[in-house]
Every structure is written in C-alpha cells, then in structure tokens.
C-alpha positions in Angstrom: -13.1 -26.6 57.7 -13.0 -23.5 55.7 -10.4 -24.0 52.4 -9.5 -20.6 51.7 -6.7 -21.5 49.1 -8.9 -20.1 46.4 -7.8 -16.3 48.2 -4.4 -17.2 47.9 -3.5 -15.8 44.5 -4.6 -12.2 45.7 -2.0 -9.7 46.3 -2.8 -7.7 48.8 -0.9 -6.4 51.5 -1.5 -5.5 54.9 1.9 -4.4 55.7 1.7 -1.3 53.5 1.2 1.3 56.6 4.3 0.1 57.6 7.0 1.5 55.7 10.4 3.0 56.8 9.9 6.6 57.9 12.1 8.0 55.6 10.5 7.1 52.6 7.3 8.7 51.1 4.7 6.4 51.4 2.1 8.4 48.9 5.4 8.1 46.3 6.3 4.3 47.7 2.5 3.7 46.4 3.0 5.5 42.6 6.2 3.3 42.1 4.0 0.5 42.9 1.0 1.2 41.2 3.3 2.6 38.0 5.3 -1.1 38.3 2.1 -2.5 37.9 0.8 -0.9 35.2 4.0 -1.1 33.3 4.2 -4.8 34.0 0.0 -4.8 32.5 1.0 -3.1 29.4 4.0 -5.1 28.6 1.6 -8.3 28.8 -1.0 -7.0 26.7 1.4 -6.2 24.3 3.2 -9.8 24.1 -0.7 -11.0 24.2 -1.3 -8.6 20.9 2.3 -9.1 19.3 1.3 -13.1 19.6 -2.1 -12.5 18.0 -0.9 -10.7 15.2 2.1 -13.5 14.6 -1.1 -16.3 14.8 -2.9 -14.2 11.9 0.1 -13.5 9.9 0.7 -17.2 10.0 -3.1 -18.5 9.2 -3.1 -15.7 6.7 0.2 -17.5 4.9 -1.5 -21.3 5.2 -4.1 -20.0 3.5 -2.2 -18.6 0.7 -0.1 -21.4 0.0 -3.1 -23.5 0.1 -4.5 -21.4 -2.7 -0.8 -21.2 -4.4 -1.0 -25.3 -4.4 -4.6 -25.1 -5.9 -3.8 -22.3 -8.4 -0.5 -24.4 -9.5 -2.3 -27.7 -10.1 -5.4 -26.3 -12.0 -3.4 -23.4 -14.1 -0.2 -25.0 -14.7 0.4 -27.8 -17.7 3.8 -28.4 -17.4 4.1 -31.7 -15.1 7.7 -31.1 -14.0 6.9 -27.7 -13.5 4.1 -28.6 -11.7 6.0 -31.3 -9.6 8.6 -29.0 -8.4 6.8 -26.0 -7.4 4.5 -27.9 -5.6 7.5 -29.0 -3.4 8.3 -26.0 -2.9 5.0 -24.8 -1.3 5.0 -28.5 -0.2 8.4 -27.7 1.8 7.3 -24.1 3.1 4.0 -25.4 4.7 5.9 -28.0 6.5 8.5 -24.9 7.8 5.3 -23.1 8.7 4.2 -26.0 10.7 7.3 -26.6 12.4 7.0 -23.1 13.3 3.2 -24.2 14.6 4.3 -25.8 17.5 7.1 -23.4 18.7 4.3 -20.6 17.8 1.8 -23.2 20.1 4.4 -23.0 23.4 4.7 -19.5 22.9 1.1 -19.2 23.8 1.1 -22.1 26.2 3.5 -20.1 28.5 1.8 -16.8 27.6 -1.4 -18.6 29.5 0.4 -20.2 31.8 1.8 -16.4 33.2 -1.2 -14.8 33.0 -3.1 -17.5 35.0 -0.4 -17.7 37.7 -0.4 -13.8 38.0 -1.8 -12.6 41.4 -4.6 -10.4 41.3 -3.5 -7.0 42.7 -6.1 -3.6 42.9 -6.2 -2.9 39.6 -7.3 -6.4 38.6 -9.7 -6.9 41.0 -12.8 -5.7 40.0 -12.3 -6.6 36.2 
C-alpha cells in the first residue's frame, strides 16, 4: 500500500475553478497570493527580529564576561570587588532567565514554520 501522508502538508487546491460567479476569480487569486506573501514577510521578519534579539543577547554575555574579568584583574579594593561582581553576577543570571523564555520563543518559531503547508510560492524553493 501506497503511504501518501508525506503529500499531505501541500496546499493545493483543486477547487479553485470553482468560485461563485460573482466574484472575480483573476482578483480572488491576487487576494490570495497577496495573503500569502504578507503572511511570508511577517515570518521572515519575526525569524530576523528573533535573530537579532539572540545576538544582542550573546553580544551582552560576552560583555559581562569581560566586565567580571576586567573587575577581578583591575580592581584592588576587595569589597569593591565583591559587590560589583554581584552585580554582573545578578545580571547574567537575569540574562539567563531570559535564555529560556528567549529558547521557547524559537521553539514555537520552528514549530510554525515546520507545520506550515507548502503553497505555490513555496514549492519549488
């Protein structure tokens, strides 16, 4: 037996020819094919907007990393030392907290893409 499931996720209509006979089929089709595109465009932009966020955030490890470094090589007061290491200490673990929230975000990004049927325009990409 022939498993076609892996066709399923296609959207492609035969019912198309059929539309009511007062509306504009060669217009019907634009709206369509505009949705579409409209609906692409918003997704690449979430997928960019979360890319930038993930390199804005990798971009502030790294410079609290070097802020911890800096701090226990330059500075001489210990107290001083103590207590703005907390403070980076405290951000990083905000940042990371963030992390996973940042990590679910994605996770459904993914998850919306993958379960979005292929129409015409995503076919032959």
């Amino acid at each position: 037996m022939v498993d076609y499931s892996k066709w399923s996720h296609i959207d492609v209509s035969d019912d198309e020819d059929d539309t009511h006979p007062n509306i504009d089929t060669p217009s019907l089709f634009r709206w369509r094919h505009q949705a579409r595109v409209e609906r692409m465009d918003e997704q690449q932009k979430e997928r960019e907007r979360l890319q930038k966020e993930k390199d804005d955030r990798k971009k502030r490890l790294e410079q609290l990393k070097k802020l911890m470094e800096e701090t226990e090589t330059t500075e001489t007061d210990a107290e001083a030392v103590q207590k703005r290491l907390d403070q980076l200490h405290i951000e990083m673990g905000e940042l990371k907290k963030q992390d996973t929230h940042f990590k679910e975000k994605e996770e459904e990004l993914l998850k919306k893409e993958r379960l979005t049927p292929w129409n015409v325009d995503t076919l032959e990409s």
